[in-house]
N, C-alpha and C positions, 0 to 999 in steps of 0.2 A: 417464427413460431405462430403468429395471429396467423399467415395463410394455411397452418400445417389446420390450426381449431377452425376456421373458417370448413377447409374441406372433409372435416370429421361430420361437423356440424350438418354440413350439405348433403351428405353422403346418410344420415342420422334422419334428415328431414324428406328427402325421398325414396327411404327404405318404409318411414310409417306411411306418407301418402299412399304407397304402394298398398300399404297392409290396410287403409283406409278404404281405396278403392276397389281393392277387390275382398270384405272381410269374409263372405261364403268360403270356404273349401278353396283354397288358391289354385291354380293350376300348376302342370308342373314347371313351366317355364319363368311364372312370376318366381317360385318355389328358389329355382337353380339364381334368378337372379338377387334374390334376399341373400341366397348364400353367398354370392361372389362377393356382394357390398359388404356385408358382415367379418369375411375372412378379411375383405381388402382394410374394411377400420382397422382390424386385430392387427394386419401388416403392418399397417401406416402406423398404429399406434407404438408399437413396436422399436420401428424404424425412430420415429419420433423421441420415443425414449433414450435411444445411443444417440441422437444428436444433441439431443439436452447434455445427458451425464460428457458427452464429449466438449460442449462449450463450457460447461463448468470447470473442467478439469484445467482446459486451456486459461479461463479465467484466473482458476486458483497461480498457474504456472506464473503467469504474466504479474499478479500482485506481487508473488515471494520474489520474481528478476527484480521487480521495483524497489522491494524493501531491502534487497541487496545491492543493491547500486546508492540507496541511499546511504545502506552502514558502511560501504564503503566510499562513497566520497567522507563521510561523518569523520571515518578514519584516519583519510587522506588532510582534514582541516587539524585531527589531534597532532598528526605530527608535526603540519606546518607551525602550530603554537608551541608546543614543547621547544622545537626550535627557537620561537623566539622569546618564549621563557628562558632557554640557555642564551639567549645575546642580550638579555635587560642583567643576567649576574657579571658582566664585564662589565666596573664602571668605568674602565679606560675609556670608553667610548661614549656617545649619546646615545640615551634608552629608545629601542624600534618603537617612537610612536605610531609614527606614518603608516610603518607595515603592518602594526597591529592594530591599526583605524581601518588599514584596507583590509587585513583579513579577519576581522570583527563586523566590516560588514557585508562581505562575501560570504561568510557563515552564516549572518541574517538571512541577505538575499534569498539563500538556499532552503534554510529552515522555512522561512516564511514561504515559498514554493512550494516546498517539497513534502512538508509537514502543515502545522498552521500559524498563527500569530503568534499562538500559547507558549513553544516553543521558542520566540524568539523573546519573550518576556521573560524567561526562566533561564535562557541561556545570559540575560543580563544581572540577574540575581541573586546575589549570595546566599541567602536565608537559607538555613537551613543546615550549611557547608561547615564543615569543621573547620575550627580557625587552624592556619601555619602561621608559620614562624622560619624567619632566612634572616642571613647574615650579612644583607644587603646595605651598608650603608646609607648610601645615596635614595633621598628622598623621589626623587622623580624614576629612578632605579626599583626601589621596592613596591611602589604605588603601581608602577606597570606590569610589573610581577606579577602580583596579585591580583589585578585585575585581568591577566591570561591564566593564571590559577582557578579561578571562577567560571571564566567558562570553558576551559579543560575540562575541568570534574563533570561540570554541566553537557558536555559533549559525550563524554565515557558514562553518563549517569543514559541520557540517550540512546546509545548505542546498546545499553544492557535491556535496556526496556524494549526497544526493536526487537533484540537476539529473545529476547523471552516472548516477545509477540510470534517472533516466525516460528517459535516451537508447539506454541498454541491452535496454527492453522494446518 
């Protein structure tokens, strides 16, 4: 784009020398050559125009892929947690800390990439979240529960907020 203003610019600067050096009555030649520069800006400006709105447009395209790759990995970590919100309600077993140490901060990871910190301070935060309520016995059971309850909602709260951003642009 600076070489398209550069050659406007040039093209602007030796059309007035032109009209400088010769300001009597011009001849017909200088005449035909004013005209060709004059048309050739109007082209070029032209031209110039459809390659701007055409970079935009690509712009636009290329942000909405991104913000859709992002709702869907977003997606792709809701289910993984619901999952392991359903293996913390079996207390036959020991509650998924491990997996949901690793996929709590694979979630960061991402947020903090893909988004900004803010994101992953919020995704850590209840405030705000309506309280539940489960039938979980088991203290190390229900503590992990709720702590993939938190950032579930926090995910799906996310995800609306993107879905309402793409319909803005």
């Amino acid at each position: 784009m600076d070489i398209a203003a550069t050659i406007l610019s040039g093209i602007a600067t030796i059309s007035l020398a032109l009209i400088a050096l010769f300001p009597q009555r011009p001849r017909k030649w200088l005449r035909a050559i004013l005209i060709v520069l004059f048309v050739g800006c109007g082209l070029l400006g032209v031209a110039l125009s459809g390659v701007v709105q055409y970079q935009v447009r690509v712009q636009i395209a290329t942000e909405r892929l991104a913000r859709r790759q992002i709702r869907e990995q977003l997606a792709a970590f809701v289910q993984e947690g619901m999952e392991l919100r359903r293996l913390c309600a079996n207390e036959g077993v020991p509650p998924p800390i491990q997996q949901a140490d690793e996929w709590a901060m694979r979630t960061e990871a991402f947020l903090r990439d893909k988004l900004d910190e803010s994101y992953v301070a919020r995704f850590r935060n209840s405030s705000g979240l309506p309280l539940t309520a489960n039938s979980i016995s088991s203290i190390p059971h229900r503590n992990l529960w709720g702590a993939i309850y938190t950032r579930l909602a926090r995910l799906n709260q996310f995800l609306e907020e993107l879905s309402t951003n793409e319909g803005n642009n």
